[in-house]
N, C-alpha and C positions, 0 to 999 in steps of 0.2 A: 297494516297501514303505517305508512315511515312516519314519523313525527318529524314535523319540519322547523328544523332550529332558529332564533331569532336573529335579526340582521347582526352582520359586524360591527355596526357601527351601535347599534344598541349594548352587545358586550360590551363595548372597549364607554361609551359614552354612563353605563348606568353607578360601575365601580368609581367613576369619581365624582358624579352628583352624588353616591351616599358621603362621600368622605367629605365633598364639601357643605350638606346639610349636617351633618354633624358638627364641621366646627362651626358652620354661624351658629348654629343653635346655642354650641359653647359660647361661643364669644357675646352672641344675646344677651343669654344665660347672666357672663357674667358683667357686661355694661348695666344690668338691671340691679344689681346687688350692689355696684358703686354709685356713695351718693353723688347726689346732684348738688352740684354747689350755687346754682340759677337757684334751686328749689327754697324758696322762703323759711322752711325749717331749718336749714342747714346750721350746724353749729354757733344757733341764733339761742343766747342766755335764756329767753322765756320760752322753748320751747321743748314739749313734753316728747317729740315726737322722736322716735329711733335717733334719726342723724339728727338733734336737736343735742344743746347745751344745758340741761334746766340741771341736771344734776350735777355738773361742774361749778354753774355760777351759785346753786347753794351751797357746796360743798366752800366756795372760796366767801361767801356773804355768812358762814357760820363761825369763819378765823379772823371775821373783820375787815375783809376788803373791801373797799368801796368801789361798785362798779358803777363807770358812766360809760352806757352807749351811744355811740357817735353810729351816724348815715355815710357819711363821705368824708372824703382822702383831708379835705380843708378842718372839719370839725376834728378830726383825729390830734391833724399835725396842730390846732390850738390847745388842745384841751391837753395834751402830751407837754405841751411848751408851757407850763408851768413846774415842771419837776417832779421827782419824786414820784414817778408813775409807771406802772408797766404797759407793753401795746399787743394788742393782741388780734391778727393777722388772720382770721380764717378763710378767708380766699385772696391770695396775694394775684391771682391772677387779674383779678378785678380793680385794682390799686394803678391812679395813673404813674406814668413814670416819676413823673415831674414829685411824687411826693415818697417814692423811693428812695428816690434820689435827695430828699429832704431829708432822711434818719438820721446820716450824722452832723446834721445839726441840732436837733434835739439837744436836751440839758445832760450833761456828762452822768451818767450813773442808773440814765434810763434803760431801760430792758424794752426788747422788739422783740415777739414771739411770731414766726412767720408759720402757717402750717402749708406745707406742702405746695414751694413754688416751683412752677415749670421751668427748662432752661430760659425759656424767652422773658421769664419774667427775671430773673436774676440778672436775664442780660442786659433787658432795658431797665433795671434799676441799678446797674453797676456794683451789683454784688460780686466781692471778691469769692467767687461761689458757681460751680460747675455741678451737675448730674450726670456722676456716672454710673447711674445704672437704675434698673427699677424691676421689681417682682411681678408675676401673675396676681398674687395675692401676699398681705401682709402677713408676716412672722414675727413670733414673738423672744427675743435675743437678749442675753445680758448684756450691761451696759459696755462693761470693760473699756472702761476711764474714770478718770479720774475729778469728774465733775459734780460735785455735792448733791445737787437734786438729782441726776441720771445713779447713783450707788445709793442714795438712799429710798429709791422708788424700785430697783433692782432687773428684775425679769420684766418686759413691758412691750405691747405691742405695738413698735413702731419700723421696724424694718419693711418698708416698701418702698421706698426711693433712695437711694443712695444717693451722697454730693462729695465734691472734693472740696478743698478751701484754698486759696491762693498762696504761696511760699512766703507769704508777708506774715500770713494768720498762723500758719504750720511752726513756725519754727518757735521752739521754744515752749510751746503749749500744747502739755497733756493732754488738757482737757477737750480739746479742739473738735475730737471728734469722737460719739459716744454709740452704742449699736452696732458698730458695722459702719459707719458712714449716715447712718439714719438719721442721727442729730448733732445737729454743725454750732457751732460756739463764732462767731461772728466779733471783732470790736472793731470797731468803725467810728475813728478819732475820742472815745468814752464812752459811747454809746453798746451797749452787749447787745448780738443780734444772735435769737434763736433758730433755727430751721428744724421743723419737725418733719420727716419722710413719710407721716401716715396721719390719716385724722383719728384713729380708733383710741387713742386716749383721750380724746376730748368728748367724744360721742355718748348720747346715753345709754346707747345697746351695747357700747365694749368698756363702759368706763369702769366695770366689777369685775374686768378681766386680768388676771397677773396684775402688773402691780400699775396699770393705763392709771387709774383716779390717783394714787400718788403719785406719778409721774406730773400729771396734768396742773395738779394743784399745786405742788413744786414748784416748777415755771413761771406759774401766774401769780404766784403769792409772795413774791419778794416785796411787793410795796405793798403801802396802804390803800393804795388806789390802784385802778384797775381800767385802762381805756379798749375799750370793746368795740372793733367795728362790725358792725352787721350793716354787710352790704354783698345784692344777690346779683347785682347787674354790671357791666363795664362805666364805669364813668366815665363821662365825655367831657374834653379839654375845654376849660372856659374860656368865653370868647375873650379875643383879643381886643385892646383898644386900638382906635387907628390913629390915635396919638403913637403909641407906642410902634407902629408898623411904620408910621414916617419914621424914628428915631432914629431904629435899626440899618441902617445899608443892610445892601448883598456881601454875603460875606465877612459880614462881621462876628460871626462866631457862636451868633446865638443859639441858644435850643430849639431844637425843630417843633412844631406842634405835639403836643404826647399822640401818640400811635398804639396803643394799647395791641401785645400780640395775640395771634389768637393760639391758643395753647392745645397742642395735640390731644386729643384724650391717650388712656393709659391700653388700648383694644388694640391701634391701630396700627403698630411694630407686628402683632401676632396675624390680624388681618393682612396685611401685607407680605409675611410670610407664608401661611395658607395659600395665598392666589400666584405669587410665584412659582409651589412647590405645584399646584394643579394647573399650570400652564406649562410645567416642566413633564407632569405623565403626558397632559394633551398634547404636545409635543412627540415624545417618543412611541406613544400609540400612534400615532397617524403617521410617523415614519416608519413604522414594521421592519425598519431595519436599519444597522449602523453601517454598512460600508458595501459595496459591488456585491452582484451575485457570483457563488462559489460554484464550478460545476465541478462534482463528483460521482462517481462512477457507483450507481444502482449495489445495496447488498446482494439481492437476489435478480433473478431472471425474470422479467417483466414481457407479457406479450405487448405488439405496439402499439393493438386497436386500444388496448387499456392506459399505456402514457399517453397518446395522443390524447387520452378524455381526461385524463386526470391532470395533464396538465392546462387544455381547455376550461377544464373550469375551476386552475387557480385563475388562468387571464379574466376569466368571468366573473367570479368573485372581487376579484381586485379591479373590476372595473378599467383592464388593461388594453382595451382598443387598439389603441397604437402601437404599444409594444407586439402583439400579437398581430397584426397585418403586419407589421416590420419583417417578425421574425418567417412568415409564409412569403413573403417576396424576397428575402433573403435564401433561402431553400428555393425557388421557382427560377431565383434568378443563376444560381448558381446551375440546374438542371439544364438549363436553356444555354448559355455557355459551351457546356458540356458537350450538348447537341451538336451545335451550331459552331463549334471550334473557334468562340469568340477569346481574343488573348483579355485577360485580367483589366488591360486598358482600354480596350475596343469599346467601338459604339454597338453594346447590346440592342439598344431598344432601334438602331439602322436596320440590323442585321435578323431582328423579327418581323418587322417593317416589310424588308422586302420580301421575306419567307410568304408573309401571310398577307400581302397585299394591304394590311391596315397603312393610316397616316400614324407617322414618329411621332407627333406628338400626344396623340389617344394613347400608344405603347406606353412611353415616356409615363405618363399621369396612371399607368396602371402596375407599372415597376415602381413605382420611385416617385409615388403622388404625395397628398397632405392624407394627416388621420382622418380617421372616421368621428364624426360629431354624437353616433349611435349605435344600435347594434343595427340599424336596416341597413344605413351605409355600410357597415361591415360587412355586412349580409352581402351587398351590392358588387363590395371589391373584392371579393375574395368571389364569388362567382366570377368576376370579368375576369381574376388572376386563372381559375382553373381553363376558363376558356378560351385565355389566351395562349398558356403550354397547352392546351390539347391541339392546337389549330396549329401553335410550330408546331410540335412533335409529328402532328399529324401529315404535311406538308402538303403542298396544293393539289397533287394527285392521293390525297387520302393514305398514303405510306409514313411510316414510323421512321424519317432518317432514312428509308431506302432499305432497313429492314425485316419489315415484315408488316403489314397491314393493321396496325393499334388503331382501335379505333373505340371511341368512350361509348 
């Protein structure tokens, strides 16, 4: 009993649903392991939970600092405005522009700990501050710089996002950029602004890792105070007065309403390559080939009944109707020619016409018609083809050409 193999298209279609259930899987996989910065836990002082801060703000409430948590961008940027404060940023994405864009006005001396902004957010706060580049997963790097808290916290995991700094901040300072790019040194008219590339030294499930809790505490412990935003949602621009919308003309220069961006996740680079690269095989599978077919001459000696089948059912396989009645009225037409001492440019489908009494243009549509829609219209044409060179060849008096009696 022959076993009968699975379709082509099941070959060519199964090797890249595994490859691409595998990497969503991956990529699931790992959108599920990075926290969620919506999530109410997140890097929020009183909480116990993995991505929670409970072990940072004790760590910084046992050296004396005094933390106040603020809600929103306005409670931040007052409770900062009195001095003497550090700020501390755990979702910069969520932060409107408009109070960004307020740091350095802040009191000269104050510190801005950012943790891990996207470009859009750097760009809508006009941060002299670029990303270039970002990991699968965080790694843990020496510092190598020269910046007091990043050497004396040592080996620390924060390399996951890379930034560059603008040629105003680079020149002249070491310390500018520490990790690899992972933490950026910021001054902004007095104001020190931090960028950290990873949340894992803040967190309570990586803060006992290499040297994350002194790193952490470092940072946030240069004052005696300590301004905390915990906030898990987008703030939304406070309304305008319509005193002030009269004020304004068109064109007068002012700030546009804040536009909060909405920031890529870190999956979507890698997603996006995946579906490229499996639109790149589906591609090249469903072409089965890069350039014209090559004909080359058989190794061995083939009887014809056997090419004729074997090439019959690549056209069958490959679902090549047209190509295959092409290629048998191409042969049919060149036989009938031959007969019929038609020259190269002659009207063939005249000259079987008058042989065999049909109308030119039934010939016409059975030489040199449209394809077949199936295999029955194949079925269809390729009978009319045979019985139409049997009927020349045959000639009105039943003779072969006037050779000798051929009859099917």
């Amino acid at each position: 009993m022959t076993r009968r193999r699975p379709p082509r298209w099941l070959r060519l279609v199964l090797p890249l649903a595994v490859v691409l259930a595998v990497g969503v899987t991956t990529l699931v996989m790992h959108a599920l392991q990075q926290p969620d910065r919506a999530d109410p836990d997140f890097l929020n002082p009183a909480s116990t939970a993995p991505i929670g801060a409970a072990t940072l703000a004790g760590t910084l409430t046992g050296r004396g600092v005094q933390i106040d948590v603020v809600r929103d961008g306005g409670s931040l940027l007052r409770a900062a405005g009195t001095g003497d404060a550090t700020v501390l940023v755990p979702a910069p994405d969520f932060v409107p522009s408009r109070v960004l864009r307020a740091l350095p006005a802040l009191p000269a001396g104050t510190r801005v700990v950012l943790v891990q902004p996207s470009a859009a957010t750097a760009y809508r706060g006009r941060l002299p501050l670029a990303l270039a580049g970002s990991r699968w997963a965080t790694a843990a790097v020496p510092p190598a710089c020269t910046l007091p808290e990043a050497t004396g916290a040592g080996t620390a995991a924060v390399y996951h996002d890379r930034y560059r700094v603008g040629p105003d901040q680079a020149a002249g300072e070491p310390a500018g950029l520490c990790y690899g790019g992972a933490l950026a040194r910021l001054d902004l008219a007095g104001v020190e602004v931090i960028v950290a590339g990873a949340t894992e030294p803040f967190r309570n499930d990586r803060a006992g890792e290499y040297g994350n809790a002194a790193l952490a505490a470092a940072l946030l412990g240069t004052h005696h105070r300590l301004v905390w935003l915990d906030r898990h949602t987008v703030e939304p621009p406070p309304p305008r007065q319509p005193q002030q919308q009269q004020e304004e003309p068109p064109g007068s220069g002012a700030p546009a309403p804040d536009q909060p961006g909405l920031p890529l996740p870190g999956w979507a680079g890698p997603v996006a390559l995946l579906l490229a690269g499996a639109a790149l095989l589906a591609a090249l599978a469903a072409g089965r080939r890069l350039g014209p077919p090559v004909f080359e001459p058989l190794p061995v000696l083939v009887r014809p009944a056997e090419t004729v089948r074997g090439r019959g059912r690549l056209y069958q396989r490959a679902r090549a109707r047209g190509p295959a009645l092409d290629a048998l009225r191409a042969a049919t037409r060149q036989r009938l020619r031959t007969a019929l001492a038609v020259p190269p440019h002659g009207d063939l489908a005249a000259g079987v016409a008058a042989r065999t009494g049909r109308d030119v243009g039934q010939v016409r549509a059975i030489l040199a018609g449209a394809a077949p829609r199936d295999d029955t219209e194949l079925r269809a044409l390729v009978r009319a083809l045979d019985e139409l060179e049997h009927d020349t060849l045959a000639g009105p008096s039943g003779a072969r050409g006037g050779t000798g009696g051929w009859v099917r």
